[in-house]
DOGU-529511 format. One record per residue: residue in one letter; z, y, x of N, C-alpha, C in turn. Coordinates in pm, whole numbers, padded with zeros to 5 digits, always signed. Layout:
<recs>
AZYXZYXZYX
...
</recs>
This chain:
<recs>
X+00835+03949+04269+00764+03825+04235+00843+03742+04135
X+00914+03700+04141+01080+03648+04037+01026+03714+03912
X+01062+03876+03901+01045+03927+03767+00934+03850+03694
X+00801+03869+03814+00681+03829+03722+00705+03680+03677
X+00730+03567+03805+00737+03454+03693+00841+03462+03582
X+00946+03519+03575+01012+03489+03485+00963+03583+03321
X+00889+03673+03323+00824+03741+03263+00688+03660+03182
X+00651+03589+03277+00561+03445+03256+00639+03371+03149
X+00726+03313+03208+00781+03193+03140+00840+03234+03030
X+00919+03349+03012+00912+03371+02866+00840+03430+02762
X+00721+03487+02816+00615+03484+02726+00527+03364+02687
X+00572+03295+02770+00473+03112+02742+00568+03067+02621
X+00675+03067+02669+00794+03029+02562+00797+03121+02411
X+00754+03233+02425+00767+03309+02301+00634+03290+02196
X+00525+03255+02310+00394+03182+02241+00412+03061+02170
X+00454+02931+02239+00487+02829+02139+00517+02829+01997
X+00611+02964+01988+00686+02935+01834+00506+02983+01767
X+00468+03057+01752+00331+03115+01710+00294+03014+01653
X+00261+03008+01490+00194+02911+01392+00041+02928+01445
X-00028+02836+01444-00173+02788+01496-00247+02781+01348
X-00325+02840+01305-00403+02725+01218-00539+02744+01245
X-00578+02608+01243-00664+02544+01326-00774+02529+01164
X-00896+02592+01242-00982+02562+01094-01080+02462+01086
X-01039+02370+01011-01072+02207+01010-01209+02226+00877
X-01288+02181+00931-01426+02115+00833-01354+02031+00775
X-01401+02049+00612-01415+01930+00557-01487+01868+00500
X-01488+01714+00533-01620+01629+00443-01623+01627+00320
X-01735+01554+00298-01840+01562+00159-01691+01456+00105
X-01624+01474-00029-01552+01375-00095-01581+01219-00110
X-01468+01157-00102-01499+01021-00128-01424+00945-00230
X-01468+00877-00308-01356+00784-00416-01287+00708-00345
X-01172+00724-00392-01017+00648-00347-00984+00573-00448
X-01018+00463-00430-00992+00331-00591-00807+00270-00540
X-00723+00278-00582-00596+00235-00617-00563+00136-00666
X-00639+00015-00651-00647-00089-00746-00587-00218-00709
X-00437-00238-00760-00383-00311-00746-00303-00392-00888
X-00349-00504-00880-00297-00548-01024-00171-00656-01004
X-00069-00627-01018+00062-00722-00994+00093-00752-01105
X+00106-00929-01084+00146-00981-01227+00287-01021-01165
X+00421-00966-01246+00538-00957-01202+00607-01129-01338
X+00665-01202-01222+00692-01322-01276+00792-01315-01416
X+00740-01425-01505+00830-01386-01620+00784-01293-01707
X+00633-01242-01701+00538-01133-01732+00466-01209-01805
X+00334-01139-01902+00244-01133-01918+00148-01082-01867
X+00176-01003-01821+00049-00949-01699-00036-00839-01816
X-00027-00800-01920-00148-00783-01978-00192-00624-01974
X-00129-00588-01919-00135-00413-01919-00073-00371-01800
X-00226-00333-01739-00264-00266-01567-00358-00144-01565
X-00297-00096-01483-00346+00021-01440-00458+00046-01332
X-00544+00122-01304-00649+00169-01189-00611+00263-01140
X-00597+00346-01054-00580+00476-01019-00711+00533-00927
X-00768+00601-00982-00936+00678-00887-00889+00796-00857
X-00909+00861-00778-00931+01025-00698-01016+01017-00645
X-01028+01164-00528-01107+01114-00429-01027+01262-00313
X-01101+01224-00155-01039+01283-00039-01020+01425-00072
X-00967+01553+00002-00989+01632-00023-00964+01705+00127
X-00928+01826+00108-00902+01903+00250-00785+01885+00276
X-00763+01918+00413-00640+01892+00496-00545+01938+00438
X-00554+02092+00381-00454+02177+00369-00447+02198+00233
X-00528+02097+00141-00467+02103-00008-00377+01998-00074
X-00289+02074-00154-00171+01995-00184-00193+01925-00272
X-00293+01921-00375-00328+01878-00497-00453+01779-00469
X-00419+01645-00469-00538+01556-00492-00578+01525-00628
X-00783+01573-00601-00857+01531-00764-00854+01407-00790
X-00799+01430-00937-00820+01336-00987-00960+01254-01089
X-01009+01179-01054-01136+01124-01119-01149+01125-01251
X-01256+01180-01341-01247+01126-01479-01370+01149-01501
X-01422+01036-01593-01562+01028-01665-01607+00877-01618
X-01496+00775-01532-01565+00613-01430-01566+00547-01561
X-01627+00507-01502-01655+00345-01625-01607+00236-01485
X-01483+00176-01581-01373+00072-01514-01411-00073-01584
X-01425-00170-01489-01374-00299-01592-01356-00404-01446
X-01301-00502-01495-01280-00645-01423-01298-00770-01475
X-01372-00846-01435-01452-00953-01463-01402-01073-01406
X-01380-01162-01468-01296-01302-01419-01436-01409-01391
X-01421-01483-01303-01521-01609-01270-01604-01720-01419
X-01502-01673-01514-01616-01676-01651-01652-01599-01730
X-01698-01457-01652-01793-01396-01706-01693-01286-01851
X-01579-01331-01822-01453-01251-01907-01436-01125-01858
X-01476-00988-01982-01435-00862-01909-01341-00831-01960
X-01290-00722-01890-01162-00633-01902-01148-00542-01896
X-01171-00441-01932-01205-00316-01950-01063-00174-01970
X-01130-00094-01845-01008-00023-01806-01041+00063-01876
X-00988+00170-01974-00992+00272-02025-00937+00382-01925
X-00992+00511-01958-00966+00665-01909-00857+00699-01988
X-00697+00753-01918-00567+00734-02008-00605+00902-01970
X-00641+01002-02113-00575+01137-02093-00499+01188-02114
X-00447+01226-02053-00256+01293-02074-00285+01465-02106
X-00199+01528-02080-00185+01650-02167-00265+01755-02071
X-00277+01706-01955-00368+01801-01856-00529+01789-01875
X-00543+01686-01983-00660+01641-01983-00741+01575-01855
X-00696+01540-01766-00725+01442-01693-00618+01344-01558
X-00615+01279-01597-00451+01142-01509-00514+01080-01415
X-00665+01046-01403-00707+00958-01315-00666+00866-01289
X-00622+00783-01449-00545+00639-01462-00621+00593-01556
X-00644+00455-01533-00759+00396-01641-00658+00269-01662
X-00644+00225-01816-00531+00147-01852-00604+00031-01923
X-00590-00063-01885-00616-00212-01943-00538-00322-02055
X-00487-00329-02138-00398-00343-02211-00413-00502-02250
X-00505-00571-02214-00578-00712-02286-00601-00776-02117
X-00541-00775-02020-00584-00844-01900-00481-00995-01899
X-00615-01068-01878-00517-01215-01850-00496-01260-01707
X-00390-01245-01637-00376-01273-01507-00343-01486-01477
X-00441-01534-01395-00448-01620-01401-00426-01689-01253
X-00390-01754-01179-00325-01792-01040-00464-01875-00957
X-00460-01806-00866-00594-01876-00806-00695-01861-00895
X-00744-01773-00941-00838-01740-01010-00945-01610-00943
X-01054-01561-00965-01146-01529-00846-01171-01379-01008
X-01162-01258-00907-01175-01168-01003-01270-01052-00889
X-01363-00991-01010-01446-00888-00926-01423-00738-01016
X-01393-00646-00906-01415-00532-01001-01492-00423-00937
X-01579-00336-01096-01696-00266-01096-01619-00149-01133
X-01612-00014-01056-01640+00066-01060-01744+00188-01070
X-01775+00247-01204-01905+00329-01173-01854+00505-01195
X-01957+00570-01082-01902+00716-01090-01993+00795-00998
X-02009+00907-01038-02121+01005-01008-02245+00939-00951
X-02297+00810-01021-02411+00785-01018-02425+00647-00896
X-02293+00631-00863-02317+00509-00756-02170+00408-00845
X-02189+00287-00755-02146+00162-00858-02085+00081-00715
X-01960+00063-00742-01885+00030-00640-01851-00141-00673
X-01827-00205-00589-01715-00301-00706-01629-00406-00539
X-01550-00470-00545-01488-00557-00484-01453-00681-00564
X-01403-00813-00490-01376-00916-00555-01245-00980-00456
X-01192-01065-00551-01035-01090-00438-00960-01211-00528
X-00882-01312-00503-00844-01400-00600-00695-01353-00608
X-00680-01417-00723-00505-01346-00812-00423-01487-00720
X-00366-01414-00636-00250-01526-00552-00136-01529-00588
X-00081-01640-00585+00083-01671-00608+00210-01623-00502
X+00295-01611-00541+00417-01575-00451+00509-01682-00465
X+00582-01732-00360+00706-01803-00330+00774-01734-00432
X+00924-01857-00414+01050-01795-00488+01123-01735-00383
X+01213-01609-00407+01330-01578-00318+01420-01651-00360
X+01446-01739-00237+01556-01856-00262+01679-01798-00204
X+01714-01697-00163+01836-01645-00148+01842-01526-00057
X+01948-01448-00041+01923-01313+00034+02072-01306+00108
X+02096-01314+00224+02180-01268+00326+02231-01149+00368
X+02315-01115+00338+02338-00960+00411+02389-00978+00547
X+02352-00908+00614+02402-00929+00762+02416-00763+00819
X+02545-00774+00940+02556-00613+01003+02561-00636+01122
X+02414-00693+01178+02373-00669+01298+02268-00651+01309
X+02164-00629+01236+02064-00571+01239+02042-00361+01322
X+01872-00392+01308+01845-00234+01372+01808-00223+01490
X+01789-00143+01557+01765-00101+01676+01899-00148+01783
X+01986-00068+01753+02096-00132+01825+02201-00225+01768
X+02153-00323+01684+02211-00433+01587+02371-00388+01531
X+02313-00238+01498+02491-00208+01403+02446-00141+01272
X+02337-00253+01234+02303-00181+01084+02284-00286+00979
X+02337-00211+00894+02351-00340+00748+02233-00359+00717
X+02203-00459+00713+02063-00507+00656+02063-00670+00548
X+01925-00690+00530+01922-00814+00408+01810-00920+00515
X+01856-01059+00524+01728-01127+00565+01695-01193+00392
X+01566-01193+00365+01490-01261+00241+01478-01331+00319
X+01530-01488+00210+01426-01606+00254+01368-01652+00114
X+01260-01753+00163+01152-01795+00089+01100-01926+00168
X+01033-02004+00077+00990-02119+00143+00810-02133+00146
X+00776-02135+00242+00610-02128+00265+00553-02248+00162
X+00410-02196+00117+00357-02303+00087+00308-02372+00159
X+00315-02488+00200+00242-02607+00277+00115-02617+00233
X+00071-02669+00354-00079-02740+00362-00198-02636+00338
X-00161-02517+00395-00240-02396+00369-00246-02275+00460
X-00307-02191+00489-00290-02076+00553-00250-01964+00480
X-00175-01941+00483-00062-01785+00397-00045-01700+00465
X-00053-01576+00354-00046-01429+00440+00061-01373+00279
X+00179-01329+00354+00267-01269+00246+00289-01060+00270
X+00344-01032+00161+00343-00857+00165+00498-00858+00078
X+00602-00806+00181+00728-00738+00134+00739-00623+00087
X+00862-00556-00028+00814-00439-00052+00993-00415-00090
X+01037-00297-00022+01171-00251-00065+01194-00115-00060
X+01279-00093-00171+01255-00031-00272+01431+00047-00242
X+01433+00169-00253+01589+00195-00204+01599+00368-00287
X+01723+00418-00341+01715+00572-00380+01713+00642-00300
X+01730+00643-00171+01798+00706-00042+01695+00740+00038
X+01556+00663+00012+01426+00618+00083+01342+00673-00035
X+01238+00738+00023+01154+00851-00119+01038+00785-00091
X+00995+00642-00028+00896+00607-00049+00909+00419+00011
X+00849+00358-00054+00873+00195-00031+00860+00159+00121
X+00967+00084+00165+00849+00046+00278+00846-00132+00271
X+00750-00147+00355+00691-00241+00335+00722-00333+00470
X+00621-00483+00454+00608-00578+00579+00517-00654+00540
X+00417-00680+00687+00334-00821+00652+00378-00961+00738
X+00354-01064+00690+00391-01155+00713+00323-01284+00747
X+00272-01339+00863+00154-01492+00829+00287-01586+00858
X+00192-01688+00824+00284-01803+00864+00253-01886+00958
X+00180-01835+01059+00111-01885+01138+00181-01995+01235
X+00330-01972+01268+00431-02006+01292+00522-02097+01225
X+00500-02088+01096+00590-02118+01030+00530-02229+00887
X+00461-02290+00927+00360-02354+00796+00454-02424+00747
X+00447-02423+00569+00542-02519+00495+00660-02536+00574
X+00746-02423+00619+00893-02411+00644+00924-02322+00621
X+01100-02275+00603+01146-02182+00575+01120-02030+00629
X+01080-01978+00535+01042-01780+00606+01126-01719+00581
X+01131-01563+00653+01250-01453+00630+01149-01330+00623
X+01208-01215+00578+01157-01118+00590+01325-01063+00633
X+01356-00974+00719+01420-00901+00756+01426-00715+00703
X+01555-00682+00643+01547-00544+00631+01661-00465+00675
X+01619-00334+00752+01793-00274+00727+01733-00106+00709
X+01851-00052+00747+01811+00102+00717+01939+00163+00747
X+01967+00227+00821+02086+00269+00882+02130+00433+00784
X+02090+00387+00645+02151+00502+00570+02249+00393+00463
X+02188+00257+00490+02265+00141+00406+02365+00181+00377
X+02451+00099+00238+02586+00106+00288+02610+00054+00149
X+02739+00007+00148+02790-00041+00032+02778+00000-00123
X+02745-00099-00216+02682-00006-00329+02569+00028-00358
X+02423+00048-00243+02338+00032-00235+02241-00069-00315
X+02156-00031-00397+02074-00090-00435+01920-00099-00402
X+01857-00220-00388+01757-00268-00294+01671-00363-00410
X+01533-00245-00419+01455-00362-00517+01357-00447-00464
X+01410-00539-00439+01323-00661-00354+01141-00699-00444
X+01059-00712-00370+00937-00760-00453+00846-00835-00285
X+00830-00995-00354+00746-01044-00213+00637-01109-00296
X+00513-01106-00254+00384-01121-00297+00305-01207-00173
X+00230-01292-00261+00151-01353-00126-00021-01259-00163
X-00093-01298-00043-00186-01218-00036-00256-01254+00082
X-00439-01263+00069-00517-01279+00127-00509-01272+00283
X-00590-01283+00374-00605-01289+00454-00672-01133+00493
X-00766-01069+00431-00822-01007+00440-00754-00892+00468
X-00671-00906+00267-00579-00769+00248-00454-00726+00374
X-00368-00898+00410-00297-00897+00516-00369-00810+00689
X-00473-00787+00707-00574-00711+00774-00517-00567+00790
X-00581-00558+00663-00593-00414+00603-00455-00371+00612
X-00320-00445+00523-00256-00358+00535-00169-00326+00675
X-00175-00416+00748-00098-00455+00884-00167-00352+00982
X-00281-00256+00935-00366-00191+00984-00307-00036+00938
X-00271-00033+00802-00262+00081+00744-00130+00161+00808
X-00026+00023+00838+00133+00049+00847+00126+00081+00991
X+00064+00014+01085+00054+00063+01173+00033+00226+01204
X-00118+00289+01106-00135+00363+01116+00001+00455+01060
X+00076+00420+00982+00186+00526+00900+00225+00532+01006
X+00300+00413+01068+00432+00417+01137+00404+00343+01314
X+00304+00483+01335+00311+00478+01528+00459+00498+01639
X+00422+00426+01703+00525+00415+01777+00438+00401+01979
X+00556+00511+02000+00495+00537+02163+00387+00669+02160
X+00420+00713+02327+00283+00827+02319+00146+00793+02286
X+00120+00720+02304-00017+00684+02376-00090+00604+02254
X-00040+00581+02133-00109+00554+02005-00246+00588+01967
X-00358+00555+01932-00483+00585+01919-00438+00682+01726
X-00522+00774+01736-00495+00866+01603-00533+00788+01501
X-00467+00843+01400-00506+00737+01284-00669+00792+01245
X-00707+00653+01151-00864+00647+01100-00844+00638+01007
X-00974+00673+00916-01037+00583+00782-01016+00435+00779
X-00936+00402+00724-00941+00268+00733-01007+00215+00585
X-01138+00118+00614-01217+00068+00536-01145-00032+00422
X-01142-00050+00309-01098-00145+00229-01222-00238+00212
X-01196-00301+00059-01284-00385+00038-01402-00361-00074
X-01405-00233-00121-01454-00173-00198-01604-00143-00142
X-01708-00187-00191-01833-00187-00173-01931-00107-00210
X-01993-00019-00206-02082+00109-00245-02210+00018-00308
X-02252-00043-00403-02335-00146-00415-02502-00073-00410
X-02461+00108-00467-02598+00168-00405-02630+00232-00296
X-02515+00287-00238-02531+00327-00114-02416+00312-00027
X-02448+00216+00036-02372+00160+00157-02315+00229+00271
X-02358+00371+00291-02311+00427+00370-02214+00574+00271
X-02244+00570+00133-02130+00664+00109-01983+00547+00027
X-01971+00506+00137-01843+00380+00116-01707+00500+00030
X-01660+00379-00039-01486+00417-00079-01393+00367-00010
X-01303+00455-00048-01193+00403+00009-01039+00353-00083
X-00985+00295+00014-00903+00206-00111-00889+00064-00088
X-00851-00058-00184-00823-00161-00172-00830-00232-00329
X-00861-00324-00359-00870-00412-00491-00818-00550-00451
X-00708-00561-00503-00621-00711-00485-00507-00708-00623
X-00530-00886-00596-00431-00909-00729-00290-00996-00670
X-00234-01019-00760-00111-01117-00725+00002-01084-00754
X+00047-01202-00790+00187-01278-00832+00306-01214-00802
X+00374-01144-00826+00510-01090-00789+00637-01161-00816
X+00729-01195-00711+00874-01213-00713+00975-01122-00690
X+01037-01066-00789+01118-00963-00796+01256-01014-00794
X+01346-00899-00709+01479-00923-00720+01536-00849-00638
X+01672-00751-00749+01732-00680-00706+01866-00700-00624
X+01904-00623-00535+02048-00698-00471+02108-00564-00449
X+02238-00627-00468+02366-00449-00423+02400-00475-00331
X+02433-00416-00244+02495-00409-00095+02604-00412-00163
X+02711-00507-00067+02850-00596-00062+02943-00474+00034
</recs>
């Protein structure tokens, strides 16, 4: 009896290693609009980019890229802006480049996307960012507070409801990460954003960028990061998460994606 369970248990065990592949349907494609226009302070703002694709299968490495949209963005007087199709040597980038955009602060902007016969568009106002009024290094940060990290501060705008978006930037780190921020707590007083990364270390360079941003977008992305970065068993699987991008002919073959503008405060710091 012994032999057999143990005869069991390592054939259960020799099964595990066994690659699975699991054959996943995939849906009808959807446009993925990329549309983020940052006017970085000390800028002109005048040359922005779109980025369109759309979904593809699980197991392909190569996302399509869109070409043939008719791009533009339209300011609250009726001012367009018009994204051009940038082709590069593959003959198609699925980057549409704007070279004449006037970024204007508190200003109310809508953009129209058109492509395989349906006409998308979103609208969102160009928001301002605080100054980084100074940056702290501190080595008690982390999980178990023995990691070099930076607190950003910044000073809220008063007399308003604010939603801010951190973004840091590191060689060591192959992709940004981010933070959202309200001030729900904190109206017209001093804010922090907190960072560390336990690959830190002296010499380190850290490209700081803090942006203020809607209420909406603050939603969305506090939604998205979640979804990146689950924590615990028992997490619900990630979704489609809806942007603000509108199918204006058919409402149920929605995009996906996000259209927001705003103000950037940049600033780099070396670890001490």
């Amino acid at each position: 009896m012994k032999k057999i369970l143990l005869f069991i248990f390592f054939t259960c065990l020799t099964s595990c290693e066994e690659v699975v592949n699991v054959n996943l349907s995939t849906a009808e494609p959807k446009l993925v609009v990329d549309a983020t226009i940052n006017w970085n302070k000390g800028t002109t703002g005048n040359v922005q980019t779109i980025k369109l694709t759309t979904t593809t299968g699980y197991y392909q490495s190569e996302i399509p890229k869109v070409s043939g949209a008719i791009v533009f963005i339209k300011n609250s007087s009726n001012q367009v802006f018009n994204f051009t199709e940038d082709i590069n040597s593959s003959g198609n980038s699925g980057q549409y480049k704007c070279v004449d955009f006037i970024p204007q602060l508190n200003e109310t902007y809508t953009l129209t996307v058109s492509y395989g016969g349906q006409s998308y568009s979103a609208t969102e106002k160009l928001l301002p960012s605080p100054v980084i009024t100074d940056v702290e290094q501190r080595d008690d940060l982390g999980f178990n507070s023995d990691e070099i990290g930076l607190k950003i501060n910044f000073n809220d705008f008063p007399n308003q409801i604010n939603h801010y978006l951190t973004r840091f930037d590191s060689a060591f780190h192959p992709f940004p990460e981010y933070q959202t921020i309200p001030d729900e707590f904190t109206e017209g007083k001093n804010m922090a954003a907190l960072y560390s990364n336990e690959k830190l270390k002296k010499g380190d360079v850290i490209n700081i960028s803090l942006m203020g941003i809607s209420k909406t977008f603050y939603n969305y992305m506090t939604i998205v990061l979640s979804n990146a970065n689950p924590s615990g068993p028992f997490q619900a699987p990630p979704a489609k998460i809806r942007g603000n991008i509108v199918n204006q002919t058919d409402k149920n073959n929605y995009a996906l994606g996000y259209f927001r503008l705003g103000e950037v405060e940049k600033l780099e710091y070396s670890v001490e």
